[in-house]
Phi, psi and omega in degrees: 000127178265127166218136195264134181221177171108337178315194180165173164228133201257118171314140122011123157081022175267188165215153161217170196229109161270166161222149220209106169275156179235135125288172148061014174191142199263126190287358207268008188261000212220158161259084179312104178250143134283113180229157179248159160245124187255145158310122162097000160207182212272146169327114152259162182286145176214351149177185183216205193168105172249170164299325171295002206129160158291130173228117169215165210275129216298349182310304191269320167001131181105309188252295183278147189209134181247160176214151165226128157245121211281346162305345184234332137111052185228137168280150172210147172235106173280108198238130160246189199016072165288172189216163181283334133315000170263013181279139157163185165280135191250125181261189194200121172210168184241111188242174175233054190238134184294327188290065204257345176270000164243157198287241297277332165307328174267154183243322184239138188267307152088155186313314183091143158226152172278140194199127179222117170242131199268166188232000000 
């Protein structure tokens, strides 16, 4: 079971720290994506944390940074300069699929947290 926590709501040009727990599986055997949903549009991709490395997309490029620590068996997403287009729910899932930035790679998804930036 996967649960993504930490939203909140945030000025423009803020940071928040998201986190994303595993029970029952060591995320660090997995390719950890973070995506996001805004109202009225479709999952994006927003990064990942492979064994090769990090990855993102020019949106977030810069700003978001993912990490993991396999003693606590937790994932982190570090977001500075949010802007108010980051806003929406953000989830945490786990794949063994080279395809990691698309959602058809994940199968469980878990609840989100909310992240709202205000402008």
């Amino acid at each position: 079971q996967l649960q993504a926590f930490g939203g909140g709501l945030v000025q423009a040009g803020g940071s928040l720290r998201l986190s994303c727990a595993a029970s029952g599986r060591i995320l660090s055997r997995y390719t950890t994506g973070w995506f996001r949903q805004a109202p009225g549009k479709e999952r994006e991709f927003v990064t990942a944390i492979r064994l090769s490395g990090t990855y993102y997309p020019d949106s977030v490029k810069g700003r978001f940074t993912i990490s993991r620590d396999s003693d606590k068996n937790t994932v982190y997403l570090q977001m500075n300069s949010l802007r108010p287009e980051d806003t929406a729910v953000y989830y945490c899932s786990i794949t063994n699929s080279g395809y990691y930035h698309n959602t058809r790679s994940y199968d469980y998804w878990g609840q989100g947290t909310l992240v709202t930036v205000s402008s």
